[in-house]
Every structure is written in structure tokens, then in C-alpha cells.
N, C-alpha and C positions, 0 to 999 in steps of 0.2 A: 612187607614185600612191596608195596606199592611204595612207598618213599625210595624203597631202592631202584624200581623201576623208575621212576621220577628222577634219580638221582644220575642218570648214563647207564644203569648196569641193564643188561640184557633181561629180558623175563626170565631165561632159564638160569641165569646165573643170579638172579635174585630168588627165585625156585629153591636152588640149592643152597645160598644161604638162607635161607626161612629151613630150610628141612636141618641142616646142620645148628642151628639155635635152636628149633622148636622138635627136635626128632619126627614125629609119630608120620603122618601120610607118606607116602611119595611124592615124586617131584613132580610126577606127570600129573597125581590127584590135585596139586597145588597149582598147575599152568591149565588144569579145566576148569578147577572154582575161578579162577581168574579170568577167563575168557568168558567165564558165564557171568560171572558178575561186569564185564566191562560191557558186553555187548548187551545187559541189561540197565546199564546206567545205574546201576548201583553201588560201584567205587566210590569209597570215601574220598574228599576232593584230598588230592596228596599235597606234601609240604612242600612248598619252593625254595628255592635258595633265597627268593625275597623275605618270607616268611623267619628262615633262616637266620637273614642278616636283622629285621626287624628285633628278633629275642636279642642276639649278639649286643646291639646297639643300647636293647631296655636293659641289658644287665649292665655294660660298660655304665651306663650314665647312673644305674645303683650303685654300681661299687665307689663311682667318684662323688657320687653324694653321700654314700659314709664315710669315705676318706676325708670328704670335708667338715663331715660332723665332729668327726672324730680329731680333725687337726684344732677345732674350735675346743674342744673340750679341752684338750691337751696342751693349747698352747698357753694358756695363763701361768700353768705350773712351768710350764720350759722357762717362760719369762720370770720368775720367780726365781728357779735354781739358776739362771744368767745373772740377777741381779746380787743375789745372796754369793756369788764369788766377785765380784765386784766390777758388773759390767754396767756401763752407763746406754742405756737402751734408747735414752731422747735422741740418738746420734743419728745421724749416718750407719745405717749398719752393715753394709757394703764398705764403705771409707774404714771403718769401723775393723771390720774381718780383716781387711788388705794391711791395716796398721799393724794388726795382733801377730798377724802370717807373719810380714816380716820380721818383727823381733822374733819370733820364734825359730824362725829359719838361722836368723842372726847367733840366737844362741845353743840352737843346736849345733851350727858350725863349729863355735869355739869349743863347745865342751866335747866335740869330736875329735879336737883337733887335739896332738899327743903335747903333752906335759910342757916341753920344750917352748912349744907356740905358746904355750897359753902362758906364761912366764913372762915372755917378752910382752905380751899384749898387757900384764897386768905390770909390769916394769915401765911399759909408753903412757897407761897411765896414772903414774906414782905409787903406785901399789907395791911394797920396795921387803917388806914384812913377811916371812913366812906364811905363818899364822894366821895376819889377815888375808892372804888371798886365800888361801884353805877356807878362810871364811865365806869370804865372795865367791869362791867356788860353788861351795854349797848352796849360797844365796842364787848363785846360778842353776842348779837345778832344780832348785824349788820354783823358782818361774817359770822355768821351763815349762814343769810339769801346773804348775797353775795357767799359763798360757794355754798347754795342751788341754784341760780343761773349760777354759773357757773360748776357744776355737769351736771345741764341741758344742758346748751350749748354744755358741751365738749360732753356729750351723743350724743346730734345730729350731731355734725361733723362726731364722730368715726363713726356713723352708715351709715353717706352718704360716708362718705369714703371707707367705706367698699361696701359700692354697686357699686361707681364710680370702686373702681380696681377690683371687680367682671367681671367687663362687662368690660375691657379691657385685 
């Protein structure tokens, strides 16, 4: 009750909610203990909104210092499945992501593009063969999908690296 009086709400509307959570008194029994206990000085000192903002503040900075523990932990293994698909991680890895994006955008284009398009595009160049381009087709979505993979990858390294030099 007293947090709630603390908090804006009237005494008798903080009355009412103590009686409505806790049943048993009345509300008028609950706004006499209260006035006996204030004008004896013996209210517990109530919560502030300072108080408040201080817990708010000590859990934000835990949650983000397990988030950093936890990016430290996990990011050796991200960098491991980026390399083990065949990602060169000395780089640039902004330059790096912006390279991969593009051809992947590159070839999602084509292989979206209807039969027609993609015939001419393999006819501009040299690609003249049935066959082989049904091949290079395929070759084509297997990068695709290896690109998509490793977009992914590189995504998670960049982000726990960036937490990991955050917190240092």
C-alpha cells in the first residue's frame, strides 16, 4: 500500500487495492493502520521511482553483460562454421558482406528471371549447349544457396564481434 501511495494513487484507492489482493480487513481498518502508523513515524521508507530506475538500470547492464559473455563464448564457433564454408575472415568483413550481397542478389535475379531471359544471358555468354547450361543452371543455385549460407554466417560473426569490442 505504501508503494502505491508513493506511487500517485490516493490512500483510499491504494486501500482498495490492498483489500482487493490481500481480502481479509476493510478498507477503512487499512486507512487507520495507516494513519496510525504514519503519524507515528513508523512507515517503511517507500520505493521511489529513483529506486526504481536504479534496479531497471542494475538489470539492463546484467542482461548486457551476459549477452557479452555469451557473444564471447559463441563467437569462436560462428567463426569456425564461416570458415569451414569457405569464408576468408582476415578481410574486410563489411567489404566482405557487401561483395557476397551483391552476387547473391545478382543471382537470385537470374535464376528468377523466366527461362527465356536466362537463355539469352547464357547465349551472351557462349554458353550455346543445352546441357551445359542446365548445368550452370544448377551450378547456379547451388551458390546461390552456399552464398545464402554464408551471408548467414558472416552476419553472426559481424554481430558478436561487434558486442565482443563493445565490452572491451
Amino acid at each position: 500500500m505504501v508503494d502505491l501511495v508513493a506511487a500517485g494513487q490516493s490512500r483510499r484507492d491504494a486501500a482498495d487495492e490492498a483489500t482487493r489482493l490481500y481480502g481479509s480487513p476493510a478498507p477503512e481498518t487499512f486507512r487507520k493502520h495507516y494513519r496510525e502508523l504514519e503519524s507515528s513515524g513508523q512507515l517503511p521508507k517507500h520505493s521511489s521511482h529513483i529506486d526504481h530506475g536504479v534496479e531497471a538500470l542494475k538489470a539492463a547492464l546484467r542482461q548486457r553483460k551476459d549477452s557479452e559473455e555469451e557473444a564471447r563464448r559463441t563467437l569462436s564457433a560462428a567463426e569456425e562454421k564461416a570458415r569451414a564454408i569457405g569464408l576468408d575472415l582476415s578481410r574486410d568483413l563489411n567489404l566482405l558482406f557487401t561483395s557476397l550481397r551483391q552476387r547473391h542478389l545478382s543471382l537470385d535475379d537470374f535464376l528468377t528471371s523466366n527461362p527465356r531471359d536466362q537463355a539469352d544471358r547464357f547465349r551472351r555468354n557462349g554458353v550455346t549447349d543445352a546441357d551445359e547450361a542446365g548445368r550452370k543452371l544448377i551450378e547456379a543455385h547451388e551458390e546461390r544457396e552456399l552464398l545464402r549460407q554464408q551471408l548467414e554466417a558472416l552476419r553472426e560473426v559481424i554481430s558478436l564481434r561487434s558486442i565482443v569490442r563493445q565490452a572491451e
